[in-house]
C-alpha positions as CSV (number, residue, x, y, z in Angstrom):
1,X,93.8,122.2,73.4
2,X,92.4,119.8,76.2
3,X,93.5,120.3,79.5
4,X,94.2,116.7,81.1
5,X,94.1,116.5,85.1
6,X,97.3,114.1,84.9
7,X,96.7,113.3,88.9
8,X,93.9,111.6,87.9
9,X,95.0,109.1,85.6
10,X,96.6,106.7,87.3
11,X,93.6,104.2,88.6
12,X,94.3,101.2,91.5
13,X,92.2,99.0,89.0
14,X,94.8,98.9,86.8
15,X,97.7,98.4,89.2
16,X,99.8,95.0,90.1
17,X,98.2,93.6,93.2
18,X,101.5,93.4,95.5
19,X,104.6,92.4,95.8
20,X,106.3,90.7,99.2
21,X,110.0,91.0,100.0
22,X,111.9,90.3,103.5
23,X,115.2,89.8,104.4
24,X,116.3,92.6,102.2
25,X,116.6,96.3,102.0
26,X,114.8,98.7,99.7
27,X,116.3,101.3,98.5
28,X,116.1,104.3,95.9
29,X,118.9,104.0,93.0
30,X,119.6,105.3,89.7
31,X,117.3,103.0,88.2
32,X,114.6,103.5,90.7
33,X,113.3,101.5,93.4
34,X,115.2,98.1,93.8
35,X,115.1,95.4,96.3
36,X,118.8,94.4,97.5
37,X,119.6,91.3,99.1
38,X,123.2,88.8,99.0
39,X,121.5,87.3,95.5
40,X,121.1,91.0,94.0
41,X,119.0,93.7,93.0
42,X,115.1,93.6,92.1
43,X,113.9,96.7,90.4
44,X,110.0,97.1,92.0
45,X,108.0,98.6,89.5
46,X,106.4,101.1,91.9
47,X,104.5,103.7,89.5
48,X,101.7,100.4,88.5
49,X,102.4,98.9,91.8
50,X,99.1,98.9,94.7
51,X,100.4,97.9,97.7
52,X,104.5,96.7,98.6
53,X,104.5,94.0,101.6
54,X,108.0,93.7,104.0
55,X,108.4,91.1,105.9
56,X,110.6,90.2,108.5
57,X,114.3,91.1,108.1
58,X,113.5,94.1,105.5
59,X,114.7,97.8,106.2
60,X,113.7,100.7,103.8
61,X,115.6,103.8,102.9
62,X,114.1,107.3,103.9
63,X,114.4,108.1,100.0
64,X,112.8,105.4,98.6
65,X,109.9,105.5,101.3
66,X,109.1,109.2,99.6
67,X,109.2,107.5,96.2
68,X,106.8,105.5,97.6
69,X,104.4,107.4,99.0
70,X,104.6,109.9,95.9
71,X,103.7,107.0,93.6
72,X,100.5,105.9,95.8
73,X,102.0,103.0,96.4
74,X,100.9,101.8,100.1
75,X,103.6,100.2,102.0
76,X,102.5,97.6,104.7
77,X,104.7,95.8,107.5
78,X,103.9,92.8,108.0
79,X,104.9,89.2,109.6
80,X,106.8,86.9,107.8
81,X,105.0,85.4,104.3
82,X,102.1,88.5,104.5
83,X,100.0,86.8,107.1
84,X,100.5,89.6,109.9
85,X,99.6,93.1,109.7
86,X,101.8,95.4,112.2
87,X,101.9,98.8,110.4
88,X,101.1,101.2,106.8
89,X,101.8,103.9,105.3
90,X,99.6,107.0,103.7
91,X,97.3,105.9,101.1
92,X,97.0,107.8,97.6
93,X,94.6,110.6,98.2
94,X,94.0,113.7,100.5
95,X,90.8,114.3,99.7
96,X,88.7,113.5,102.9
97,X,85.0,113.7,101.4
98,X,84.6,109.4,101.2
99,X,85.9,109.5,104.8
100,X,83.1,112.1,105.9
101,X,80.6,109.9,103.9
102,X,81.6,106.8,105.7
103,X,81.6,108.4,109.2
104,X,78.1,109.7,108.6
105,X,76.8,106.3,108.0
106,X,78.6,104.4,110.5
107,X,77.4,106.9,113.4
108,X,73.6,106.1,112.3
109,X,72.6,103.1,113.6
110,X,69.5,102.8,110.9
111,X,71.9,104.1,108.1
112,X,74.6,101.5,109.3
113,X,72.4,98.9,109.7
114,X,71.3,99.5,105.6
115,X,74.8,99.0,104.7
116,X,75.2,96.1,106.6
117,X,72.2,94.6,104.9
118,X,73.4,95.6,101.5
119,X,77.1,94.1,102.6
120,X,75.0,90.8,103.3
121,X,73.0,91.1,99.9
122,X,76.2,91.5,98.1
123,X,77.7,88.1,99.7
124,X,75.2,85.9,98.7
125,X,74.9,87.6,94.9
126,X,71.0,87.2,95.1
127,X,67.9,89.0,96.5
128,X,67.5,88.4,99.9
129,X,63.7,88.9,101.8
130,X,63.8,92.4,103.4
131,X,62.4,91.3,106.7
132,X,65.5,89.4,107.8
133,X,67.3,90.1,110.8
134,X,70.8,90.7,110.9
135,X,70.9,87.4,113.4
136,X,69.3,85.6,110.9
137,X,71.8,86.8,108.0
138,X,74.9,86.2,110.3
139,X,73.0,82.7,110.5
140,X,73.0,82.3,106.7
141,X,76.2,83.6,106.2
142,X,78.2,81.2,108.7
143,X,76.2,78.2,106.8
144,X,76.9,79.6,103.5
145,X,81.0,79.8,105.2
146,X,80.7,76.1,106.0
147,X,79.2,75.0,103.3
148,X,82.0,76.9,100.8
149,X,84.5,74.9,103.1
150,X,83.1,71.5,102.9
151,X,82.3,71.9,99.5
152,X,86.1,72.9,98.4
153,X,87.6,69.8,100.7
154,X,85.0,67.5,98.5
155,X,86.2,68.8,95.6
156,X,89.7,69.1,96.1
157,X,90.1,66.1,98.5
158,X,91.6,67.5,101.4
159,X,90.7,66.8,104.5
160,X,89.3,69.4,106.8
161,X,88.7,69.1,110.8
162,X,87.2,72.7,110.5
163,X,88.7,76.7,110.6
164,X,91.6,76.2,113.4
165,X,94.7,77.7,114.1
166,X,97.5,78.5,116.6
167,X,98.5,82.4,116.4
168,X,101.3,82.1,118.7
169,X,102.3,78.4,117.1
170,X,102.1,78.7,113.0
171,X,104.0,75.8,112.1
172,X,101.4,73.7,114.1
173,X,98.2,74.3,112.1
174,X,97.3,72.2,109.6
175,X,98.4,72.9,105.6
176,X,95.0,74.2,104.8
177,X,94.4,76.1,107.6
178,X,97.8,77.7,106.8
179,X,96.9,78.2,103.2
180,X,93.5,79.8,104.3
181,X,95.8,82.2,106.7
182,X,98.0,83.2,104.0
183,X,95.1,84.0,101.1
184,X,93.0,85.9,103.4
185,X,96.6,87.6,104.8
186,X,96.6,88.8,101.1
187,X,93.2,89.6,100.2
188,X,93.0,91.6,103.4
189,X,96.3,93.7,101.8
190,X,94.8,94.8,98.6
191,X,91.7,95.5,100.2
192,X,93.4,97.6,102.5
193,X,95.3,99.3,99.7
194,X,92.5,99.7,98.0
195,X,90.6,101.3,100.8
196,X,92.9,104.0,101.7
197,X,93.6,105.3,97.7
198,X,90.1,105.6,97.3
199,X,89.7,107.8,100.6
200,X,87.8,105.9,103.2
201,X,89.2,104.9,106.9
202,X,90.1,101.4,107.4
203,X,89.0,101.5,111.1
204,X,85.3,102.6,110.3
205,X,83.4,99.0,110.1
206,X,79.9,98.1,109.8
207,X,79.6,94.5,110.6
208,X,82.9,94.7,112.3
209,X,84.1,96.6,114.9
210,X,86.2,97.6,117.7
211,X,89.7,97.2,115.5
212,X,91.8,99.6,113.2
213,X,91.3,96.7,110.1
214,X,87.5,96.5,110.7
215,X,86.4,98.0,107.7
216,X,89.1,96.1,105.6
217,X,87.8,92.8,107.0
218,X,84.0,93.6,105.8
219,X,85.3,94.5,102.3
220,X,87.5,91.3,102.2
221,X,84.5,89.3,103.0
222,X,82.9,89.6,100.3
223,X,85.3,88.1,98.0
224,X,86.8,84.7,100.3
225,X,83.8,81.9,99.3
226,X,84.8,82.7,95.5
227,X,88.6,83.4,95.9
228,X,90.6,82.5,98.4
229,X,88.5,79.1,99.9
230,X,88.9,77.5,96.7
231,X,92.5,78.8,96.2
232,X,93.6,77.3,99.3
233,X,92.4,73.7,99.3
234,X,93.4,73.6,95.8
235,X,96.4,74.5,96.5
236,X,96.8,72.2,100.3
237,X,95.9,69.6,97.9
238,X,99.2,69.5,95.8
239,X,100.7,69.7,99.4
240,X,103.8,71.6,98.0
241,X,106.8,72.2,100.6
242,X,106.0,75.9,101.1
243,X,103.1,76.4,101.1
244,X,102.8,79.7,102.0
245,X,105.0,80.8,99.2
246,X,102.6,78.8,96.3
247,X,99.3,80.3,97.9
248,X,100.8,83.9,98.3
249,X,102.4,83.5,94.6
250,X,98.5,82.2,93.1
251,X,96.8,84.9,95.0
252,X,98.5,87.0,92.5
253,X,97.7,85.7,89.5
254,X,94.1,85.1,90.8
255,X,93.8,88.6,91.7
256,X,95.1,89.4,88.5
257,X,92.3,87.0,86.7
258,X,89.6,88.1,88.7
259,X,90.4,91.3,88.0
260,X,89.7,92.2,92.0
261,X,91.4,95.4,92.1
262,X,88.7,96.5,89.6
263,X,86.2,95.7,91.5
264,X,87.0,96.5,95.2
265,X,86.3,100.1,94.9
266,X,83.3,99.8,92.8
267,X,82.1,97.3,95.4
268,X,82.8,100.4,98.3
269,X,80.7,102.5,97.0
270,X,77.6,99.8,96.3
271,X,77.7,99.2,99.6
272,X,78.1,102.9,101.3
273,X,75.1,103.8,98.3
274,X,77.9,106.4,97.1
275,X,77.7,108.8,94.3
276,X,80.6,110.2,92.8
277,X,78.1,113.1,91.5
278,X,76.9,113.4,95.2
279,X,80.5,114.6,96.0
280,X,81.6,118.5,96.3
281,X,83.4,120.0,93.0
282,X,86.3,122.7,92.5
283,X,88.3,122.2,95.7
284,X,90.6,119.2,94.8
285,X,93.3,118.3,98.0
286,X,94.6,115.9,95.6
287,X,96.1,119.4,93.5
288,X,98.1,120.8,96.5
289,X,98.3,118.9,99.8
290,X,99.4,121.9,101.7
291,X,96.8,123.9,100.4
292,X,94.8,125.1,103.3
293,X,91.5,123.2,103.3
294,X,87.8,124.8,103.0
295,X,85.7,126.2,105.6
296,X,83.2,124.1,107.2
297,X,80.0,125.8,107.3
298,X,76.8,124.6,109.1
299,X,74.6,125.3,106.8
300,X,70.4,126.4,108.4
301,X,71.8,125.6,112.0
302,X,71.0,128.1,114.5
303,X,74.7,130.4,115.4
304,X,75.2,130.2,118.6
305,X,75.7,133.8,120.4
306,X,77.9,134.6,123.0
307,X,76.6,136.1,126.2
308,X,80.0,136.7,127.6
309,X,82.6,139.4,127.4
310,X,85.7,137.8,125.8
311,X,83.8,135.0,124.3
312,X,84.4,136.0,120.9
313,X,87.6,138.6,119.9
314,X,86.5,138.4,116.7
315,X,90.3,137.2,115.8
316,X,90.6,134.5,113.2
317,X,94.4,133.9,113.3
């Protein structure tokens, strides 16, 4: 008889995208997990859920917070129709090898700068000429931006004055520009989600830096020309009443077309040049997260010695 690792079945490629709910509270029941409001009850199909987004007026019970967590289901807070981030939970995995792997490459600056080139490479979905500067490929890319945008307001007929909004006055950007807000709002959520199940830190960037979402806003980059730019003005186009609602609703099923949640972590480890054969067998966190962790061990270095009484008691506890 086979033994099956049953931890490792579940896969975030196959998961829903997100759901959204504020003004509500979530809650553990009989049934499950179930979103309550004045209206009624929404069971939320947590076990093949990625990531579930609260917005404003939403509390959550301690109970169903654990369900949560236990199903590798991320939960993100966030401002009212998904286009804040404020706070997350714990992602699907303990094992902290992808981390390590990340932070290696990020602390080199020649190492950091290949995955930035391949990051760039992967935007533009041809070869690029190996003797580009990364000012020159920032160049490229911020025409290749424009050009996605002008192209999508030709198309769609919408008119665009150019990527422009008020953070601290919403309601006064234009439809597009809040449609734009509200897709990437989303994209950045499952990349997040995806991120954190598959092990790797959200803060670590490459091309961006200096925030705790860097690393989610270089892996959601690589998917707005061909997602959500064209989403958007196709969607500002129709000029519906909420347009937040329609764009965040479409994101869904686009995801679901595109199949992005496949892709994302596949995508990771392009870009990071990561092999899943590279990674240490046997010890699996992911078993028994209380399990005490293996030793670090530094390998040909030098041990230091001590040249002091005291220095070393030889006592491990």
């Amino acid at each position: 008889m086979i033994k099956q690792n049953y931890r490792a079945l579940p896969k975030v490629r196959d998961s829903l995208s997100y759901a959204y709910f504020d003004y509500g509270r979530i809650e553990q029941s009989k049934l499950g997990i179930e979103y309550v409001n004045d209206a009624g009850r929404i069971i939320i199909p947590i076990a093949n859920l990625t990531t579930l987004m609260l917005g404003p007026g939403t509390s959550i019970t301690h109970a169903a917070v654990n369900a949560l967590a236990k199903s590798g289901c991320l939960i993100v807070w966030s401002g009212e129709e998904g286009v804040r981030f404020y706070a997350q939970g714990t992602g699907e995995t303990r094992k902290g090898y992808a981390l390590q792997r990340q932070a290696e490459l990020a602390s080199d600056p020649a190492r950091r700068l290949a995955v930035v080139m391949r990051m760039y490479r992967m935007r533009f979905r041809e070869a690029l000429p190996r003797n580009l500067t990364i000012e020159q490929l920032r160049g490229m890319e911020g025409v290749r931006v424009r050009d996605a945008y002008a192209h999508a307001a030709r198309k769609y007929n919408v008119e665009w004055k150019g990527r422009n909004y008020d953070r601290s006055n919403w309601d006064n950007s234009d439809p597009v520009n809040r449609a734009l807000s509200s897709a990437n709002a989303c994209l950045n959520a499952i990349c997040h989600a995806a991120i954190v199940s598959a092990g790797y830190s959200t803060g670590l960037g490459f091309i961006h830096q200096g925030t705790q979402l860097a690393f989610v806003y270089d892996i959601a980059d690589l998917y707005k020309a061909a997602l959500t730019i064209p989403l958007a003005f196709s969607t500002a186009a129709e000029d519906p009443p909420k347009i937040e609602t329609v764009v965040r609703q479409r994101c869904r099923e686009g995801f679901r077309r595109l199949k992005i949640l496949g892709r994302i972590i596949p995508d990771i480890d392009s870009v990071l040049a990561v092999d899943s054969e590279d990674l240490p067998e046997g010890f699996d966190p992911d078993d028994d997260p209380a399990r005490p962790t293996d030793w670090w061990t530094p390998g040909d270095a030098a041990v230091p010695q001590t040249t002091e009484e005291g220095d070393d008691d030889g006592d491990d506890t």
